[in-house]
FIMI-391087 format. One record per residue: residue number from 0; residue in three letters; x, y, z of N, C-alpha, C in turn. Coordinates in Angstrom, 3 decimals, m for minus. Atoms other than C-alpha are relative to their C-alpha. Layout:
<recs>
[NUM 'ALA' [X Y Z] [X Y Z] [X Y Z]]
...
</recs>
This chain:
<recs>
[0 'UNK' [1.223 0.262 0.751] [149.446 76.049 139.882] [m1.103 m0.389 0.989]]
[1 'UNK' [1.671 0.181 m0.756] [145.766 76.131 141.708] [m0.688 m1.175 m0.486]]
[2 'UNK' [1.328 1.281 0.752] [143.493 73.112 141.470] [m1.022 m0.002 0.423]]
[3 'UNK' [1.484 m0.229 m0.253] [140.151 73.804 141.444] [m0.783 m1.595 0.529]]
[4 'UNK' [0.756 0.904 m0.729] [138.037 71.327 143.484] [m1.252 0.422 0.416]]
[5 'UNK' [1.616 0.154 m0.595] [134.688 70.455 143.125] [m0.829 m0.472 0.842]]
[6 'UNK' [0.886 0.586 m1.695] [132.219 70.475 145.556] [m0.585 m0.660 m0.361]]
[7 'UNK' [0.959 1.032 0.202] [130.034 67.490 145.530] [m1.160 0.043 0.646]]
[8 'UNK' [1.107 0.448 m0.294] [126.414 67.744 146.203] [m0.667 m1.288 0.440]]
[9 'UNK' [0.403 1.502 m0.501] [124.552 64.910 148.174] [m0.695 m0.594 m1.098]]
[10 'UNK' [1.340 0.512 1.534] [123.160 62.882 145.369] [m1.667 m0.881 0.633]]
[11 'UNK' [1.777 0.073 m0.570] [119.587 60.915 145.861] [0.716 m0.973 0.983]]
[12 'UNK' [m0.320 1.167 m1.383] [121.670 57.721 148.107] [m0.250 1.299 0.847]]
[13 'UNK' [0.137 m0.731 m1.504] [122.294 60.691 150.723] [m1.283 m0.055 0.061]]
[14 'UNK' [1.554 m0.393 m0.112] [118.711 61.724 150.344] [m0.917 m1.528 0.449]]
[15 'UNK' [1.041 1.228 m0.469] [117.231 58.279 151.039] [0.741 m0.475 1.001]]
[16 'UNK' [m0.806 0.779 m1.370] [119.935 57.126 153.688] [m0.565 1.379 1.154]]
[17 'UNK' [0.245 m0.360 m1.392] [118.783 60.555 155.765] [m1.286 m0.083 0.020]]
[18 'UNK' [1.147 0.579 m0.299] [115.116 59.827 155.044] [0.004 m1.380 0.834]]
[19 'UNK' [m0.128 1.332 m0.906] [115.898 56.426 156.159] [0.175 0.220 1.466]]
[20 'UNK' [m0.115 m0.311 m1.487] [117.294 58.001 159.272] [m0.970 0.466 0.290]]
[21 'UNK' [1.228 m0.913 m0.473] [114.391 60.241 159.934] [m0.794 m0.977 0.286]]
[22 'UNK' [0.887 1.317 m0.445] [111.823 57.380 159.746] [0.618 m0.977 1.126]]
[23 'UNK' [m0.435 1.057 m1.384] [113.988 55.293 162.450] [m0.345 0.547 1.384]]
[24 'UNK' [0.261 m1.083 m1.541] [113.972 58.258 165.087] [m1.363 m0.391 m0.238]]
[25 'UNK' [1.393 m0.209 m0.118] [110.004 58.672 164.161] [m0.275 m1.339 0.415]]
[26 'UNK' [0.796 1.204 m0.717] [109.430 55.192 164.889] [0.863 m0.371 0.915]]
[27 'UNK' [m0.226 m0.021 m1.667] [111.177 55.082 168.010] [m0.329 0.595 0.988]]
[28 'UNK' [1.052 m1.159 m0.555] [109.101 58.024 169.081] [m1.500 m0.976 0.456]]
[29 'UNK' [1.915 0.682 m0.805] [105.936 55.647 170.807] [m0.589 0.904 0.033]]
[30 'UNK' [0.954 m0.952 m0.334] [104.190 58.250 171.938] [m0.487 0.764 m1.567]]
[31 'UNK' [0.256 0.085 1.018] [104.646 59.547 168.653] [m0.287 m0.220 m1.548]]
[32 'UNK' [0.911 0.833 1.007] [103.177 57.402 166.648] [m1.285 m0.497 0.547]]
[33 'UNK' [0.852 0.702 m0.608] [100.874 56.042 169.002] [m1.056 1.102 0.016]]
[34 'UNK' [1.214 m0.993 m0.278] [98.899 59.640 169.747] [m0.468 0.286 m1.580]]
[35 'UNK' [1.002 m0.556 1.410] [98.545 60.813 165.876] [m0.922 m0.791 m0.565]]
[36 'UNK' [0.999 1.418 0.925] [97.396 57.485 164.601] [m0.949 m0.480 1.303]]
[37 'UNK' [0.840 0.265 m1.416] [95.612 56.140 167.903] [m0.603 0.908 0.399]]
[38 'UNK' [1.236 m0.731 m0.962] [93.935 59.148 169.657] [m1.060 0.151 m1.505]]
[39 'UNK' [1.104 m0.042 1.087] [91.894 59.582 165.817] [m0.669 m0.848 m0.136]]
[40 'UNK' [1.156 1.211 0.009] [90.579 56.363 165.789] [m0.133 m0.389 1.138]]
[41 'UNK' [1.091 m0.513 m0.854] [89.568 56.710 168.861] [m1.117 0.514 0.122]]
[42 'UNK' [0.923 m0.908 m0.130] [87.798 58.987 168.652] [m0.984 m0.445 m0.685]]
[43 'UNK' [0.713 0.467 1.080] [86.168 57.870 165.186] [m0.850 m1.564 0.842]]
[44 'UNK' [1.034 1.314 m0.574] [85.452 54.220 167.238] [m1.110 0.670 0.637]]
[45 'UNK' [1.096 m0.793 m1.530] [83.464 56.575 170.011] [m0.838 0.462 m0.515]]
[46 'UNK' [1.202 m1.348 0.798] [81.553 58.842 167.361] [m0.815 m0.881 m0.524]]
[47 'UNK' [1.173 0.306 1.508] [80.955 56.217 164.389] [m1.515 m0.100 0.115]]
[48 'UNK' [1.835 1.036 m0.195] [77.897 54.183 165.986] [m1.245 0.544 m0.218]]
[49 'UNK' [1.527 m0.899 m0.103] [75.869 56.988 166.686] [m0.228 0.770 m1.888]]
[50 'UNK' [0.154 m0.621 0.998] [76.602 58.748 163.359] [m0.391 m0.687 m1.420]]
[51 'UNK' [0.552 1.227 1.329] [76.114 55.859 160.920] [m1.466 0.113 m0.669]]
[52 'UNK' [1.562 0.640 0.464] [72.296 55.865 160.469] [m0.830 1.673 m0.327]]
[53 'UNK' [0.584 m1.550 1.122] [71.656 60.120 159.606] [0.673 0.503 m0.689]]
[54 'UNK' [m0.823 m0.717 1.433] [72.227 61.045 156.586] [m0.128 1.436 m0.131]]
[55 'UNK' [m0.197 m1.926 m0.119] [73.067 64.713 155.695] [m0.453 0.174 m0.759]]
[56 'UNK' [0.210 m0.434 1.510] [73.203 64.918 152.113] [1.260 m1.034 m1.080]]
[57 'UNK' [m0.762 0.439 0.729] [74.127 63.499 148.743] [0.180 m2.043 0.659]]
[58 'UNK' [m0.163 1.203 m0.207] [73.659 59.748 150.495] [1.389 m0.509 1.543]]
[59 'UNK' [m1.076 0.041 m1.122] [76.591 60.531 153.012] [m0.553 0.645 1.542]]
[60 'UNK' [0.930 0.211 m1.521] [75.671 59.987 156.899] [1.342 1.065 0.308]]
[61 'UNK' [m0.761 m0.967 m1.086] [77.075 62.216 160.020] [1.203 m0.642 0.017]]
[62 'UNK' [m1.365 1.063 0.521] [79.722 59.831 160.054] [1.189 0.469 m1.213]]
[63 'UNK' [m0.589 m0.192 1.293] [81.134 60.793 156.512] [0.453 1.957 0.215]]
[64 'UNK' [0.105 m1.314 0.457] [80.400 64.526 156.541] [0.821 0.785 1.268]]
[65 'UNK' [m0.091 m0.332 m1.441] [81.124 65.180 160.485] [1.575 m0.452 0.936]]
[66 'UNK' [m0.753 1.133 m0.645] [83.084 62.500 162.268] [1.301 m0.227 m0.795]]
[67 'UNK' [m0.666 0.415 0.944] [85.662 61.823 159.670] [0.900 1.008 m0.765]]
[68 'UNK' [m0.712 m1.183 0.342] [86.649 65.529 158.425] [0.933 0.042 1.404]]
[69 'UNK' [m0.355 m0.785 m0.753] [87.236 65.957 161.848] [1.117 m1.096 0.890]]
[70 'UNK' [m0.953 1.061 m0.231] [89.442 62.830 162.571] [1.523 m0.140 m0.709]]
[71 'UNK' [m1.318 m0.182 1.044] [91.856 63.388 159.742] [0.116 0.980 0.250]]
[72 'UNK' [m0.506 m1.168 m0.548] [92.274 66.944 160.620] [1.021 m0.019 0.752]]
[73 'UNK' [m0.422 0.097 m0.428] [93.144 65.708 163.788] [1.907 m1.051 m0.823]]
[74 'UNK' [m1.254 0.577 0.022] [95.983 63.341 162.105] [1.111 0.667 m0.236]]
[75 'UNK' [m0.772 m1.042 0.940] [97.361 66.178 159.856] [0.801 0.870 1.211]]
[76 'UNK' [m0.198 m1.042 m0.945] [97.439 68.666 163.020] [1.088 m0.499 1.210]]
[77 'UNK' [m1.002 0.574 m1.062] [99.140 66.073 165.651] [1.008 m0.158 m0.297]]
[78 'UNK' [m0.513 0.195 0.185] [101.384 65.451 163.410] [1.363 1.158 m0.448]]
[79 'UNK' [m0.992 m1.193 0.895] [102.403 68.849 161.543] [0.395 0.436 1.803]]
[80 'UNK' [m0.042 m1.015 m0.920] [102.382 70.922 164.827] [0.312 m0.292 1.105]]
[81 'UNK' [m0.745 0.248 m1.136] [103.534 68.815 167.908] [1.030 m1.130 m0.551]]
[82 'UNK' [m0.338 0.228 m0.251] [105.087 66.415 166.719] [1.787 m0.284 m0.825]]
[83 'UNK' [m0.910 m0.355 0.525] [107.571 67.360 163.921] [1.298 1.177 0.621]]
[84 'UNK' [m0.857 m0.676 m1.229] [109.063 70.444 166.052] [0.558 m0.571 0.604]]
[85 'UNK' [m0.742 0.796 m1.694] [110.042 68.043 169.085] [1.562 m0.255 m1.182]]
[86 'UNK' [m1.269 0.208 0.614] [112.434 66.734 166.397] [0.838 0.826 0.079]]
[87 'UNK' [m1.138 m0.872 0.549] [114.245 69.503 164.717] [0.188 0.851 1.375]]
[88 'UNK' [m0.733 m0.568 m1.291] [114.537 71.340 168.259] [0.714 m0.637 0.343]]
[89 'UNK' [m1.223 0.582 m0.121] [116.496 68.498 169.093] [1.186 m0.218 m0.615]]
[90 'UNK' [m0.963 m0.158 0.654] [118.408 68.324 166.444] [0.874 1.350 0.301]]
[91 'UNK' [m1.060 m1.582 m0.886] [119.592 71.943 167.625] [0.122 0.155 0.877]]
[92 'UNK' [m0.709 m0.200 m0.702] [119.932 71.714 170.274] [0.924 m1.430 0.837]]
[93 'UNK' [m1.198 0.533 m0.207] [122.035 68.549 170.080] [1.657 0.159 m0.995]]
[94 'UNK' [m1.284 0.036 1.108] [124.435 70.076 167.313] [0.183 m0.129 m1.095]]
[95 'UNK' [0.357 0.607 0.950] [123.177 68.220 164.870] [m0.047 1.047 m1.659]]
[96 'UNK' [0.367 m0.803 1.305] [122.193 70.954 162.321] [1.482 1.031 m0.189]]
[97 'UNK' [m0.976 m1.013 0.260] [125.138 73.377 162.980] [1.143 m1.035 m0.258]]
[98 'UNK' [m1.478 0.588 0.455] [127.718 70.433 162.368] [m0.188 m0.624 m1.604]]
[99 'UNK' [0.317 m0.016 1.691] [125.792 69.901 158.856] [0.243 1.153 m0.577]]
[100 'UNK' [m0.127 m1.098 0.694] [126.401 72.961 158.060] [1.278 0.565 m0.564]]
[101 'UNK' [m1.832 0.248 0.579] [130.447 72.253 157.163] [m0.111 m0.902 m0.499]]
[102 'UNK' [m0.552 0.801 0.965] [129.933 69.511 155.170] [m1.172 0.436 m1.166]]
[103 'UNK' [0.841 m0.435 0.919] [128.314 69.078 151.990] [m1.295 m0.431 0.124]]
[104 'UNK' [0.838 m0.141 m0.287] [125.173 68.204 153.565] [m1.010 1.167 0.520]]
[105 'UNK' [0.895 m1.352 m0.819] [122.972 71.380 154.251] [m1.216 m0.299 1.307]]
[106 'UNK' [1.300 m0.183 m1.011] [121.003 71.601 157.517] [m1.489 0.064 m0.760]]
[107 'UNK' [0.868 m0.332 0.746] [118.404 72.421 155.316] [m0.782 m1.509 m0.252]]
[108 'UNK' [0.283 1.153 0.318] [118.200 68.778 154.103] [m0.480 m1.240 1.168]]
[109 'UNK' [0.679 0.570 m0.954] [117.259 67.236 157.557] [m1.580 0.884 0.056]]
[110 'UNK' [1.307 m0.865 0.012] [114.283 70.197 157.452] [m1.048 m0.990 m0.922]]
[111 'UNK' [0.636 0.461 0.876] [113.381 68.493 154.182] [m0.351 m1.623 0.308]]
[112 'UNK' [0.538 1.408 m0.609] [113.477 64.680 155.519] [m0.465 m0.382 0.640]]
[113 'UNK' [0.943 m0.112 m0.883] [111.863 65.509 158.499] [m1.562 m0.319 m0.630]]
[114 'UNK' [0.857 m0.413 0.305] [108.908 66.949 156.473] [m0.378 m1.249 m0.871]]
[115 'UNK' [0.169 1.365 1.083] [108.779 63.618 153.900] [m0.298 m1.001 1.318]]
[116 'UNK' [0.634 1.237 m0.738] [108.676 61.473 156.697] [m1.391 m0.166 1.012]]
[117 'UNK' [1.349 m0.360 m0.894] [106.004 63.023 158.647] [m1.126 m0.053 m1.071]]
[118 'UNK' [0.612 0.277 1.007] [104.285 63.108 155.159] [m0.592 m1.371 m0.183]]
[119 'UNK' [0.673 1.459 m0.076] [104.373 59.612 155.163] [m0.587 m0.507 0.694]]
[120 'UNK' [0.638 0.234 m1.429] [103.222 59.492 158.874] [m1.515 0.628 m0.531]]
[121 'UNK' [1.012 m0.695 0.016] [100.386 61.578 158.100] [m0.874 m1.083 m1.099]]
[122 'UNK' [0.892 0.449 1.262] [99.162 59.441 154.819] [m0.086 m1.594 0.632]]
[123 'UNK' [m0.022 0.884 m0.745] [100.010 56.386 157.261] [m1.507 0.238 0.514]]
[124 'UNK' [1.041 m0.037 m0.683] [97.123 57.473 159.463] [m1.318 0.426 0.128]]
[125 'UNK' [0.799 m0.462 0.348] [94.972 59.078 157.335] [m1.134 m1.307 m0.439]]
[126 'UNK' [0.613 1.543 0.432] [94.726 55.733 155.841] [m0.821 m1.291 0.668]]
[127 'UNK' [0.590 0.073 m0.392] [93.976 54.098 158.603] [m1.589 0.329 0.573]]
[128 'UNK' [1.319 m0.850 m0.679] [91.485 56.002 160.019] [m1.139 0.002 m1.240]]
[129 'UNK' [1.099 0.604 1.259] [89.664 55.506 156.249] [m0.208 m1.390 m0.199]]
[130 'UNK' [0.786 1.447 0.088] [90.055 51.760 156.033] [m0.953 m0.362 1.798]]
[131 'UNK' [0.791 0.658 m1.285] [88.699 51.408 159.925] [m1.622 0.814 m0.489]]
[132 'UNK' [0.965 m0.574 0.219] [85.854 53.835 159.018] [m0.868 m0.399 m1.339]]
[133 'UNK' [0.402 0.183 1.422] [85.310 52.528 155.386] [m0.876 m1.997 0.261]]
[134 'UNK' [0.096 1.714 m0.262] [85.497 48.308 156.505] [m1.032 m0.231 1.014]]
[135 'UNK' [1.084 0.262 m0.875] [83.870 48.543 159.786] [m1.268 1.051 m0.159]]
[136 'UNK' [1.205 m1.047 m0.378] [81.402 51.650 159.898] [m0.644 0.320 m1.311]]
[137 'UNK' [0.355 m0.216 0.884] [80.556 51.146 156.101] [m0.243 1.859 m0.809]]
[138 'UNK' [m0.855 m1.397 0.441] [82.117 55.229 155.327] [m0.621 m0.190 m1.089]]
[139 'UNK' [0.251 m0.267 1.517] [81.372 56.445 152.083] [1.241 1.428 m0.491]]
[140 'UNK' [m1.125 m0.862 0.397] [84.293 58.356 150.024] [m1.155 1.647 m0.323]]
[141 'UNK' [0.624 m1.502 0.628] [83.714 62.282 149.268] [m0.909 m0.026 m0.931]]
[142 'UNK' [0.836 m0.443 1.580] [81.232 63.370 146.854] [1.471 0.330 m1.233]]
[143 'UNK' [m1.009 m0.601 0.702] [84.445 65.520 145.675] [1.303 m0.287 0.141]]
[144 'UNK' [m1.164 0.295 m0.363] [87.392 63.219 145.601] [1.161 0.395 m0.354]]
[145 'UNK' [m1.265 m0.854 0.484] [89.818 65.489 143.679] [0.422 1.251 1.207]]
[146 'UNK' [m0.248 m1.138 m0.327] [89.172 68.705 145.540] [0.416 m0.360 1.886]]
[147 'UNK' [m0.029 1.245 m1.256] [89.016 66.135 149.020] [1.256 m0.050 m0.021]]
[148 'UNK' [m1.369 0.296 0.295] [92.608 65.293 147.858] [0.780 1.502 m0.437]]
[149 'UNK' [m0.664 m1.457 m0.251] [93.777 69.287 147.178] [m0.390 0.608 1.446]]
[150 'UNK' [0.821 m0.491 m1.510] [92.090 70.233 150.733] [1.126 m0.695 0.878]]
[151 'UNK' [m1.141 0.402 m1.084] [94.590 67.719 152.592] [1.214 0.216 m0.493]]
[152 'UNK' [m0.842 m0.406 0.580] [97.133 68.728 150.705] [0.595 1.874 0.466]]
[153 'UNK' [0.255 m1.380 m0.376] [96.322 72.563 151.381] [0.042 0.035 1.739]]
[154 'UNK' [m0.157 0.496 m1.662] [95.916 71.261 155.195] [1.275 0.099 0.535]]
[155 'UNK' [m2.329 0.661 m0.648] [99.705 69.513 155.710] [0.724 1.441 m0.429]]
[156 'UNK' [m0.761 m0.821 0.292] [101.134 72.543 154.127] [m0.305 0.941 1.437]]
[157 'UNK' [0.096 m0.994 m1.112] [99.368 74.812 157.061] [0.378 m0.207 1.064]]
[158 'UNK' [m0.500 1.162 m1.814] [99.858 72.318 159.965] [1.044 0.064 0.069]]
[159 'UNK' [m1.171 0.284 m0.822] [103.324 72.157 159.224] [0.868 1.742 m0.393]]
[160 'UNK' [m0.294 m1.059 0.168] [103.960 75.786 158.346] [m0.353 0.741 1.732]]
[161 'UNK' [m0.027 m0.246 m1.180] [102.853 76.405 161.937] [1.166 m1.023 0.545]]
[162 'UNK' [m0.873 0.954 m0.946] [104.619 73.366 163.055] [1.640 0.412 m0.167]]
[163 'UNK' [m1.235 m0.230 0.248] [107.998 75.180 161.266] [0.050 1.239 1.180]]
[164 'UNK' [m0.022 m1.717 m0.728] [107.281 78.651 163.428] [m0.017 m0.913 1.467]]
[165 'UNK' [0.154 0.431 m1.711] [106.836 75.947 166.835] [2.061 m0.365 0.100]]
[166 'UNK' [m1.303 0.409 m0.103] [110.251 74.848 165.610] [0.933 0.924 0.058]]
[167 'UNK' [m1.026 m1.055 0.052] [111.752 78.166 165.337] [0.113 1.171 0.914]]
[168 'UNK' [m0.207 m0.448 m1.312] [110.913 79.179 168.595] [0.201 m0.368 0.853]]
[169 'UNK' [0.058 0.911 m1.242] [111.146 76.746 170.720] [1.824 m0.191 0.039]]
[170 'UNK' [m1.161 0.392 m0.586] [114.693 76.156 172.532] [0.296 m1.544 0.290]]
[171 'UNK' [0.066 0.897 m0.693] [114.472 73.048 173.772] [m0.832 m1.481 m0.490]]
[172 'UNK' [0.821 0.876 0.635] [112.772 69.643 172.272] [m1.034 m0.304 1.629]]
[173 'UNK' [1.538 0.014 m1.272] [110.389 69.724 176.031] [m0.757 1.190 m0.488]]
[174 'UNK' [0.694 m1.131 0.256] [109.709 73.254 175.028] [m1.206 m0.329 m1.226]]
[175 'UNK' [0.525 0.361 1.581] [108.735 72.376 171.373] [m1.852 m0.673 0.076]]
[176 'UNK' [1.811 0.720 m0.429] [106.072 69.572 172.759] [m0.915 1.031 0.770]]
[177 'UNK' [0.958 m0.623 m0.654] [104.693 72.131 175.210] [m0.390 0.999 m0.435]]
[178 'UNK' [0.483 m0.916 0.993] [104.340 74.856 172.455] [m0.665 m0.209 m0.555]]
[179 'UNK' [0.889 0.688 1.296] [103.001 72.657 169.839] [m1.420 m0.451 0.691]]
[180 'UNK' [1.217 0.552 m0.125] [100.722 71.151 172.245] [m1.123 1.321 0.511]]
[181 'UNK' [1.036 m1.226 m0.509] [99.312 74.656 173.616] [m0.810 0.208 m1.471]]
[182 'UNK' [0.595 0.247 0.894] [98.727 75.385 169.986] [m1.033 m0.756 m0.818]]
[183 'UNK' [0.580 1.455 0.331] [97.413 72.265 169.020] [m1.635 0.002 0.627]]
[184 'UNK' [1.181 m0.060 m0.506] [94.490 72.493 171.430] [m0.903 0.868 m0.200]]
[185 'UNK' [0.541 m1.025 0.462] [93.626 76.102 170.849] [m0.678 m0.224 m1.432]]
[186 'UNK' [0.597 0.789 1.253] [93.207 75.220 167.461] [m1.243 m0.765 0.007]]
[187 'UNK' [0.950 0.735 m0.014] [91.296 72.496 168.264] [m1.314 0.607 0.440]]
[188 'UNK' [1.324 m0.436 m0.695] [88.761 73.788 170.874] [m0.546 1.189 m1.133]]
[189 'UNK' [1.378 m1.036 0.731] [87.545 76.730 168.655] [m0.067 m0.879 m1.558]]
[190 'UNK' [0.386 0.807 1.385] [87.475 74.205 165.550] [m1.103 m1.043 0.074]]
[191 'UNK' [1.072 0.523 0.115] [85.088 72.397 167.198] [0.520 m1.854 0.443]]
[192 'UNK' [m0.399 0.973 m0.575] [86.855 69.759 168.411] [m0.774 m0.786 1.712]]
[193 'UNK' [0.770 0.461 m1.138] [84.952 69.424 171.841] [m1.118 0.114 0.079]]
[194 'UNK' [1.588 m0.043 0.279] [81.387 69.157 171.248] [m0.217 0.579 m0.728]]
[195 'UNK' [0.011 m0.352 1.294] [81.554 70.746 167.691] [m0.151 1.353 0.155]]
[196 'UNK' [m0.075 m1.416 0.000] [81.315 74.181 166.763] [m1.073 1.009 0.414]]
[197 'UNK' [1.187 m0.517 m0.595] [77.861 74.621 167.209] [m0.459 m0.212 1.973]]
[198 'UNK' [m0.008 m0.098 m1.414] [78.194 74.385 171.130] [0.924 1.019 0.530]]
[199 'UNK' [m0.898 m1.510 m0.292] [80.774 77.560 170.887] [m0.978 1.084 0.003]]
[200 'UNK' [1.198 m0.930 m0.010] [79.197 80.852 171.553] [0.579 0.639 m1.434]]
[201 'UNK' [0.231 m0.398 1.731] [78.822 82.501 167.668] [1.004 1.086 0.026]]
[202 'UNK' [m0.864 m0.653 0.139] [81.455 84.964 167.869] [1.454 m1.113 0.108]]
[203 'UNK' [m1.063 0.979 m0.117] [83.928 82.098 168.997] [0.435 m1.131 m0.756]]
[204 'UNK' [m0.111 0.452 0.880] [82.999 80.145 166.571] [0.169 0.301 m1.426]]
[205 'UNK' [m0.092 m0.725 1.019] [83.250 82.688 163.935] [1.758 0.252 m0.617]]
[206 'UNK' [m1.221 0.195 m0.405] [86.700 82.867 165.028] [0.967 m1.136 m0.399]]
[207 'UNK' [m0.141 1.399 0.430] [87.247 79.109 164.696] [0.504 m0.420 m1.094]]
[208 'UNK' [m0.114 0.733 1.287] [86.522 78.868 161.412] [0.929 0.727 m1.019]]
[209 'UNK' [m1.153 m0.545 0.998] [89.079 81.240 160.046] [1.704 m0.218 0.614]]
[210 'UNK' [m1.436 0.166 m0.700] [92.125 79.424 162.311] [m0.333 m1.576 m1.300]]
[211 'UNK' [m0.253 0.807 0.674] [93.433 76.655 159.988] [m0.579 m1.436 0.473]]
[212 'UNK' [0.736 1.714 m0.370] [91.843 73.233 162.284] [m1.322 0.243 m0.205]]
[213 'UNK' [1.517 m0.132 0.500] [88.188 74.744 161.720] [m0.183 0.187 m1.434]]
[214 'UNK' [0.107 m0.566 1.676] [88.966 75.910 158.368] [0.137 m1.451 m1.402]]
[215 'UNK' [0.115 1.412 0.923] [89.989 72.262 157.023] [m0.806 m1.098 0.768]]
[216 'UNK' [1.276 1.407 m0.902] [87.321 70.046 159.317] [m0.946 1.022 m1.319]]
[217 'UNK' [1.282 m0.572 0.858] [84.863 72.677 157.196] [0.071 m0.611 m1.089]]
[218 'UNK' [m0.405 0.269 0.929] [86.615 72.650 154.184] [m0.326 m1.537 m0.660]]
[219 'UNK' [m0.236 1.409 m0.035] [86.597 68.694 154.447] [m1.452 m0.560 m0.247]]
[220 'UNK' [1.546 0.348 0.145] [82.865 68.197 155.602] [m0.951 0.701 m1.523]]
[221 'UNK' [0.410 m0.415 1.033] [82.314 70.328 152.249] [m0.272 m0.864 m0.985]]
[222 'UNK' [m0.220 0.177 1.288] [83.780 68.691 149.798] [m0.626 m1.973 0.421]]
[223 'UNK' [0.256 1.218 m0.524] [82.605 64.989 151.606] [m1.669 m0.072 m0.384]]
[224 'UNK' [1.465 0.083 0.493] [78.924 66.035 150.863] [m0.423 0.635 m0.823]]
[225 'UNK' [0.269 m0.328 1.152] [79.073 67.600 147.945] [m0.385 1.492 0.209]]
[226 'UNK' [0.268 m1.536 0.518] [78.819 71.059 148.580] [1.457 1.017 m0.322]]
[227 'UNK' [m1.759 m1.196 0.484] [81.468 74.248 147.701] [0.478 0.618 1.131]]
[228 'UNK' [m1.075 m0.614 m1.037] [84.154 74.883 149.534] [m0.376 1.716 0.415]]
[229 'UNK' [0.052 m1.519 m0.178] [83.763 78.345 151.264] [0.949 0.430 m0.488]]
[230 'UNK' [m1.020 m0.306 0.206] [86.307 80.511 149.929] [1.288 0.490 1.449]]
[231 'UNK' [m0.526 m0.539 m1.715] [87.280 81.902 153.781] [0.672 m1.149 0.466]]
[232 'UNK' [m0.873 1.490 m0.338] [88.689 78.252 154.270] [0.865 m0.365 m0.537]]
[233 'UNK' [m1.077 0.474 1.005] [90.605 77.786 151.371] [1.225 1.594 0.482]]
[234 'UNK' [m0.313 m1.468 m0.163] [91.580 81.868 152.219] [1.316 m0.499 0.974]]
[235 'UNK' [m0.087 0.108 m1.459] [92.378 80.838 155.839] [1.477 m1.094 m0.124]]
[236 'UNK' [m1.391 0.290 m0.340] [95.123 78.216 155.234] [0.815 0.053 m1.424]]
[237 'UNK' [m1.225 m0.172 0.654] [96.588 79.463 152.537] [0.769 1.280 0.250]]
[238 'UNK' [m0.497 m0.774 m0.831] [97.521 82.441 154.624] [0.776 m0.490 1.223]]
[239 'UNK' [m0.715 0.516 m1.319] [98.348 80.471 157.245] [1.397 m0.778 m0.383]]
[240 'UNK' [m1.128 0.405 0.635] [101.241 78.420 155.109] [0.567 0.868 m0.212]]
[241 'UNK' [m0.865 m0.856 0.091] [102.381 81.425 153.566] [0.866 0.711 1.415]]
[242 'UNK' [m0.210 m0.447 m1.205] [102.349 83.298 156.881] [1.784 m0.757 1.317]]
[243 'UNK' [m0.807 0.561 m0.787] [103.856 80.554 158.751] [1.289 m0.477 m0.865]]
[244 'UNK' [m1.247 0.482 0.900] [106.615 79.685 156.322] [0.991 1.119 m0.140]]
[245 'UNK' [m1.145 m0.996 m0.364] [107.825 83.060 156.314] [0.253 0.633 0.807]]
[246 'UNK' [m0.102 m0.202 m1.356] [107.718 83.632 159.751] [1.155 m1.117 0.991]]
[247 'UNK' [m0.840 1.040 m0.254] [109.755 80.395 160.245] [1.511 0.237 m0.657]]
[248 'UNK' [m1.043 m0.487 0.657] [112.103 81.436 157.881] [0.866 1.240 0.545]]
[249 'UNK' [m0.239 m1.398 m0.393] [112.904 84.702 159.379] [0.479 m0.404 1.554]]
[250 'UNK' [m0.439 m0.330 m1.221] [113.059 83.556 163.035] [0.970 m1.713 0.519]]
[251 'UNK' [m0.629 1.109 m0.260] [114.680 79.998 162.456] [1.359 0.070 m0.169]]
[252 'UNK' [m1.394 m0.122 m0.524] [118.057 79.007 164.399] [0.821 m1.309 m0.296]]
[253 'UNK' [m0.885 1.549 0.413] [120.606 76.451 163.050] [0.311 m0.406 1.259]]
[254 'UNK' [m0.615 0.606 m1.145] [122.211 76.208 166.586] [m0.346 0.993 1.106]]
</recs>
């Protein structure tokens, strides 16, 4: 006589004991925690002063519309695209994922706790970077705080839809950082990240604004002063999620 034996699915304890794990590694990571949340308000301390006192539109200064899209960008971007990869490359290439893949834990499910905890990293430093800008530099919230709140939303999905394709090429958790961070910059510089967009020559910046870090600094400074989202921005990373999600899918290695 056969006895059927059921498999047992991880119930939600697993699910919060490997989130739990995930958040321990991430905060033993200094560097990363220290660059996503720290180099943005940086930056934001260096910009606010000057930007505080011209207003754009709708009552919201350079500061709000400028300075501030382009600070949270940065949190979303450091976070999806260098510094989630470093992980899961390590995880493969210490074993980690291919020895989940015999029990009833799925590899799959570190992918997913990764991505929750960097979630939380990301809303960690978003936050910051709004109460330092809101308390000290007297900030003013979006004109459009719904569509403000679908825009970073639409963001993290692109950042880390690239950041899944850094993870599914990269060999190596050194490789990973030095992929993510080539990326990372490219991005940046034609988004306007180094003396803004209008100091790119007009073809380069045209360029810019249809790569996913120009497309949500725009997107951002839109909906912050009350005007409409371009559609080429909203276009731009929701191609870029799809894109990168099934490009990750296709070339990602358990071991």
């Amino acid at each position: 006589m056969s006895i059927a034996v059921e498999a047992h699915r991880p119930g939600a304890g697993a699910w919060l004991s490997l989130i739990q794990c995930e958040a321990k590694m991430v905060a033993r990571d200094t560097a990363g925690l220290v660059v996503p949340i720290g180099l943005p308000l940086l930056i934001l301390v260096m910009s606010a002063s000057a930007a505080t006192d011209e207003v754009v539109a709708n009552g919201r200064t350079a500061l709000d519309v400028f300075v501030l899209p382009l600070v949270l960008t940065l949190v979303i971007s450091t976070i999806g695209i260098i510094n989630m990869p470093s992980f899961l490359a390590y995880y493969r290439r210490a074993g980690i994922l291919r020895r989940l893949s015999v029990t009833p834990a799925s590899p799959a499910m570190v992918l997913v706790a990764q991505v929750v905890v960097s979630v939380i990293q990301a809303v960690i430093g978003i936050t910051a970077a709004l109460a330092v800008a809101v308390l000290i530099f007297d900030a003013n919230p979006p004109v459009q705080p719904g569509a403000a709140l679908g825009i970073f939303v639409l963001a993290m999905a692109a950042m880390y839809a690239l950041g899944m394709v850094v993870a599914a090429v990269a060999p190596t958790p050194n490789s990973a950082v030095a992929i993510g961070l080539i990326v990372f910059f490219a991005l940046a510089a034609l988004g306007g990240l180094f003396g803004g967009r209008a100091a790119l020559p007009e073809p380069v910046a045209a360029v810019g604004e249809w790569l996913p870090f120009g497309a949500t600094v725009q997107a951002l400074s839109a909906v912050w002063a009350g005007f409409a989202v371009e559609p080429v921005h909203l276009i731009s990373l929701g191609v870029t999620t799809v894109l990168g999600f099934t490009v990750a899918a296709v070339l990602f290695r358990w071991d």
